[in-house]
C-alpha positions in Angstrom: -1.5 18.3 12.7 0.1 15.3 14.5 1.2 12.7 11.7 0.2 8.8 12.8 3.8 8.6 11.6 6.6 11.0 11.5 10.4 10.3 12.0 13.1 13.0 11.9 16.7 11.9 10.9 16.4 8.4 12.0 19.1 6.2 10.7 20.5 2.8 12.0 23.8 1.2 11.4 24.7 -2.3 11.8 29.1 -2.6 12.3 30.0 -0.9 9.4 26.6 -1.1 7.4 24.4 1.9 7.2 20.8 0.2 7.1 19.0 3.2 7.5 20.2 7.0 6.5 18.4 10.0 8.0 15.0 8.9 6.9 12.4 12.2 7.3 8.8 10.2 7.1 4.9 11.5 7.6 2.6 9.4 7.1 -1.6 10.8 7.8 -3.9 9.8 10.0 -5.9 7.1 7.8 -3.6 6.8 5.2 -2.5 3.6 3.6 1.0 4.3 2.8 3.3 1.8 0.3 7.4 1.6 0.9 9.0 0.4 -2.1 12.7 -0.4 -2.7 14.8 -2.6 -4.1 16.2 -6.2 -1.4 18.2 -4.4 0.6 17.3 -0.5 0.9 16.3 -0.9 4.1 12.9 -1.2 4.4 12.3 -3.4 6.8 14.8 -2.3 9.3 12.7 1.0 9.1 9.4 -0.9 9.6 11.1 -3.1 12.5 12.6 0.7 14.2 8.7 1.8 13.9 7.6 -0.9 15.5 10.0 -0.7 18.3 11.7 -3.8 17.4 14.9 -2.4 16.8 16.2 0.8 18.2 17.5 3.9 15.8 21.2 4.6 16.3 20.0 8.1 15.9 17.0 10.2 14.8 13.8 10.7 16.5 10.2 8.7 15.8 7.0 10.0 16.8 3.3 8.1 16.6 0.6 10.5 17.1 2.8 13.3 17.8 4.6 11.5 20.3 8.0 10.6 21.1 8.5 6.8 21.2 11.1 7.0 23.8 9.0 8.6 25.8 9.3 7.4 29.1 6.1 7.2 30.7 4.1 6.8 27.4 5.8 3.9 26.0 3.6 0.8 27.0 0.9 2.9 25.4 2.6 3.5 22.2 3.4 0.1 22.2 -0.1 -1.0 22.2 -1.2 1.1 19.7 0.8 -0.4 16.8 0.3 -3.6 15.2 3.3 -5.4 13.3 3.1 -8.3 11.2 7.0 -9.1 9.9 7.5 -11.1 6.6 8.4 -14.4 8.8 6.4 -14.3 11.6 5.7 -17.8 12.6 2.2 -19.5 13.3 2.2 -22.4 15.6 1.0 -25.5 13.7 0.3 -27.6 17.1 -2.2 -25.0 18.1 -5.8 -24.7 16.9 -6.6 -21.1 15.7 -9.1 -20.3 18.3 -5.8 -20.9 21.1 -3.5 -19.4 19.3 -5.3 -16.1 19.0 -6.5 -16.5 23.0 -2.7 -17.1 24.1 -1.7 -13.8 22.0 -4.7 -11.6 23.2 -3.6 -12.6 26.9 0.1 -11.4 25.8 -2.0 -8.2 25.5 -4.0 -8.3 28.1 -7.1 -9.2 27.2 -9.3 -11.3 29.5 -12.9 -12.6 30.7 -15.7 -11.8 28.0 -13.4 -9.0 26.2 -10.9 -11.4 24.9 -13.6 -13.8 24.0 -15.7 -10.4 21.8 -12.3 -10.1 20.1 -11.5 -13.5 19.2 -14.9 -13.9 17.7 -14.4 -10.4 16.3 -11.4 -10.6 14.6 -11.7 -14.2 12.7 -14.8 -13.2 11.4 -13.1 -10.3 10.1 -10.7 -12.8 8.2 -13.1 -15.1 7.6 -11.8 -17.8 10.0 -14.8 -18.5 12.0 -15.6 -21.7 11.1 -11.7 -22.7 11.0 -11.8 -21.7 14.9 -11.4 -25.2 15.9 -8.9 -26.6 12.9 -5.3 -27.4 13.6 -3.0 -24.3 11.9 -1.2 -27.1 10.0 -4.6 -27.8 7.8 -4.7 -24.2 7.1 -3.7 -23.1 3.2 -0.7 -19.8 2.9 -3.5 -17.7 2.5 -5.4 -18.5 5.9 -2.2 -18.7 7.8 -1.5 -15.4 6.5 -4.9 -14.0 7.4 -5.0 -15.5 10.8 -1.5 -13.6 11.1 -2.9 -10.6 10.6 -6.0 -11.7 13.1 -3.1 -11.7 15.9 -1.8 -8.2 14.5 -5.2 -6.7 15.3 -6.2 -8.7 18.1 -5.7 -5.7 20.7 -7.0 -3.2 18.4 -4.0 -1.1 17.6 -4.6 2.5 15.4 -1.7 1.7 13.4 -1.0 -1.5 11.4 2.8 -2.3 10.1 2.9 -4.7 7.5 6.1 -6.1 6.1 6.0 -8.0 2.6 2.6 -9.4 3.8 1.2 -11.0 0.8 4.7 -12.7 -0.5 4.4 -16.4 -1.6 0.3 -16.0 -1.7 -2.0 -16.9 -4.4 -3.7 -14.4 -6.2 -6.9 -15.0 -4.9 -5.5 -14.8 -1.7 -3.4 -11.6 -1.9 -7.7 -10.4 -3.1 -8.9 -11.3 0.3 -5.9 -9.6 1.9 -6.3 -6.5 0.3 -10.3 -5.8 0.8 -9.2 -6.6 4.6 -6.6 -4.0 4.4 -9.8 -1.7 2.9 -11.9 -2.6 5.7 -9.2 -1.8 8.4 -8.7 1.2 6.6 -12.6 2.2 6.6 -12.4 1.4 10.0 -9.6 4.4 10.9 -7.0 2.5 10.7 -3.3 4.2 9.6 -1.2 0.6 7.8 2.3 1.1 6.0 2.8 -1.7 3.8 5.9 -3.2 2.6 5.3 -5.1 -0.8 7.3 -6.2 -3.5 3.9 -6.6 -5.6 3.0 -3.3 -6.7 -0.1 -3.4 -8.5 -1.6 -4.4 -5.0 0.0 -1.5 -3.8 -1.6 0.4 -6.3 -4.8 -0.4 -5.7 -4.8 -0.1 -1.8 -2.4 3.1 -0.9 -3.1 7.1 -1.6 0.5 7.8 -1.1 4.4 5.8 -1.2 8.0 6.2 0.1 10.6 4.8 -2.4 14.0 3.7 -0.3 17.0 3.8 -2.0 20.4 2.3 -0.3 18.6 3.3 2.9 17.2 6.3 2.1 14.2 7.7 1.7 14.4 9.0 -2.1 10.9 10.0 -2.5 7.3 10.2 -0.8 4.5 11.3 -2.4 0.6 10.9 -2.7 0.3 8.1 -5.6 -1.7 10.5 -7.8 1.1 13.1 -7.9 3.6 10.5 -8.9 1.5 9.5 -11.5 0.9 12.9 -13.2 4.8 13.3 -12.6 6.3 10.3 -13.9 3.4 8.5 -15.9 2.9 8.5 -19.6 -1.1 8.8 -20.1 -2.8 7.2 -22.9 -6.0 7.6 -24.5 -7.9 4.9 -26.3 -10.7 6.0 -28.3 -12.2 3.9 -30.5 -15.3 4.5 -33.4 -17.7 3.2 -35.4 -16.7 5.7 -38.0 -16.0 9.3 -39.0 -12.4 8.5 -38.1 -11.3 11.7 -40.1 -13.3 13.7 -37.8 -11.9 11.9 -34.4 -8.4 12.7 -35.7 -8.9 16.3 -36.4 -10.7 17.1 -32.9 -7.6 15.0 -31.5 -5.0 17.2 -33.8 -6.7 20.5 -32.5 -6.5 19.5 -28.6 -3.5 21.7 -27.2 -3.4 19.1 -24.3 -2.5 16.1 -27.0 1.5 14.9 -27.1 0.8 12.8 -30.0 -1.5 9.8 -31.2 -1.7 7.1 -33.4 -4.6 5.8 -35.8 -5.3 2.3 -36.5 -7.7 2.6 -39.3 -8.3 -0.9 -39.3 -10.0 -1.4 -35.9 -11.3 2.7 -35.9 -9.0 2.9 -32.9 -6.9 6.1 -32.2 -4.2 6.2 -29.5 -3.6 9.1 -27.8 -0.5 10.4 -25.9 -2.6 13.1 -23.5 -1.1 15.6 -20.6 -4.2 16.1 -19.2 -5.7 15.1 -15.8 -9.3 13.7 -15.4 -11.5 16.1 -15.9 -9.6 17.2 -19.4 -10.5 13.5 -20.1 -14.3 14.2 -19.7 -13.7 17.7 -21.6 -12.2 15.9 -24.5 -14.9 13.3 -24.4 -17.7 15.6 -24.3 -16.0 17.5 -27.1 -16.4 14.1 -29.2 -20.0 13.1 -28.2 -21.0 17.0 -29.0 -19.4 16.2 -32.6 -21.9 13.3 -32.7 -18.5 11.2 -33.3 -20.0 7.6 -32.4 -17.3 6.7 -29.7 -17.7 3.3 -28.7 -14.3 2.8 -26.3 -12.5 6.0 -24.7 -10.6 4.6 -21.9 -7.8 5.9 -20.3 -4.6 3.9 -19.4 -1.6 5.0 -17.8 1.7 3.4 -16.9 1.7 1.2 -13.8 4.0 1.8 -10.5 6.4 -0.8 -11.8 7.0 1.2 -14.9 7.4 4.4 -12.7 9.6 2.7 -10.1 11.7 1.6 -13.0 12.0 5.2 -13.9 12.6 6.8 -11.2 15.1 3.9 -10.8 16.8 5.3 -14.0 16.7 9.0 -12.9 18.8 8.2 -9.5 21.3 6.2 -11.8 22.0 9.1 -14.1 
């Protein structure tokens, strides 16, 4: 298949500083895709070489398959992608509705079709009734969004988004993330650069982790979890707490687990994936072991990040 995103050996170099080294990416059709890293590993030099901002010293990029240095298809590459970079500046002498008009004329946009998307695209963000308000009224978090309105405003099929919820609110970085969702729905591919990552875990199927500029590992979320992700089982009862811990003692796919006799709680250290969950569960409920908690918790993709920090140390 063509990849929304692929880049073979792309590196850039700055004097004597090697930003980015040899960086093999693909990114799906669709996907939401996270790059984490460290200040510094080059991730945004990356973003800024997709989005044509900066030019790779060598190494090839392709969007949908093809080259972006292709001659005669570069204008339409170019329209395809949407980038929103972690300073990009709003005009605060502008309303929003002319803010968003003067940008979808940088894109071409005219007559009745630049007036659909303008309506469009702050309903989207929720900026409708805002249309007419100076940008210097507006709060982080509608600044932010009516950032992102420009980054969609010509409708591109891939969205790059550089440390776009930094400085914002929690509620905020909420209202940014179901509008990433809806984007998404909508076919959109969007990398995301974030140093928050429980947002990233919550929004992206798969993410690169850069290193000192390279790329030291990409991977569907899931398969990092299983890989480097310590899953625990809470199971707590009403009683027969003998019982729980002997079905839990018998389980081949049990590390280990801890009782709390006080609460009827066990904790369980467990290797399997999902469905061994339900397994396990029905294997309680057919004991007629009154379960009244089984919840599974795993470590977060801070905690794995910090590991798989560890493992490039040693």
């Amino acid at each position: 298949m063509d990849w929304a995103i692929e880049t073979r050996g792309l590196s850039k170099r700055f004097d004597r500083k090697l930003a980015v080294d040899g960086v093999d990416l693909q990114i799906a059709p669709g996907e939401v895709y996270g790059l984490i890293g460290p200040n510094g590993a080059g991730k945004t030099t990356l973003i800024r070489m997709l989005a044509t901002v900066e030019k790779p010293t060598i190494g090839e990029i392709f969007i949908d398959g093809i080259p972006i240095d292709h001659c005669d298809r570069r204008a339409t590459l170019k329209q395809r992608i949407g980038f929103l970079p972690d300073d990009f500046p709003v005009y605060d002498d502008l309303n929003v509705w002319d803010y968003l008009d003067y940008f979808g004329r940088l894109y071409g946009l005219r007559g009745k079709r630049l007036r659909e998307r303008l309506f469009d695209v702050l309903d989207l963000v929720q900026l409708l009734p805002k249309r007419d308000s100076p940008i210097a009224t507006l709060s982080r978090g509608m600044k932010q969004r009516l950032s992102l309105a420009r980054t969609i405003i010509h409708e591109p099929i891939l969205l790059l988004l550089d440390e776009p919820v930094s400085g914002l609110d929690p509620i905020a970085r909420l209202e940014f993330r179901n509008l990433i969702r809806i984007l998404q729905s909508a076919g959109m591919t969007v990398l995301i650069s974030s140093h928050v990552l429980s947002d990233l875990a919550e929004l992206c199927s798969a993410i690169g982790v850069m290193e000192l500029g390279q790329l030291v590992a990409s991977a569907p979320l899931e398969h990092l979890y299983a890989q480097f992700s310590r899953q625990t089982l809470v199971i707590t009862t009403l009683d027969r707490l003998e019982d729980l811990q002997a079905i839990v003692r018998a389980d081949r796919r049990v590390i280990s687990w801890e009782c709390h006799p006080t609460n009827g709680q066990v904790l369980v250290e467990f290797q399997g994936d999902k469905t061994d969950c339900a397994d396990l569960l029905q294997e309680l409920i057919r004991a007629q072991i009154p379960i009244v908690e089984f919840r599974r918790d795993r470590e977060s993709l801070e905690q794995i990040f910090l590991k798989m920090g560890h493992q490039q140390a040693s």
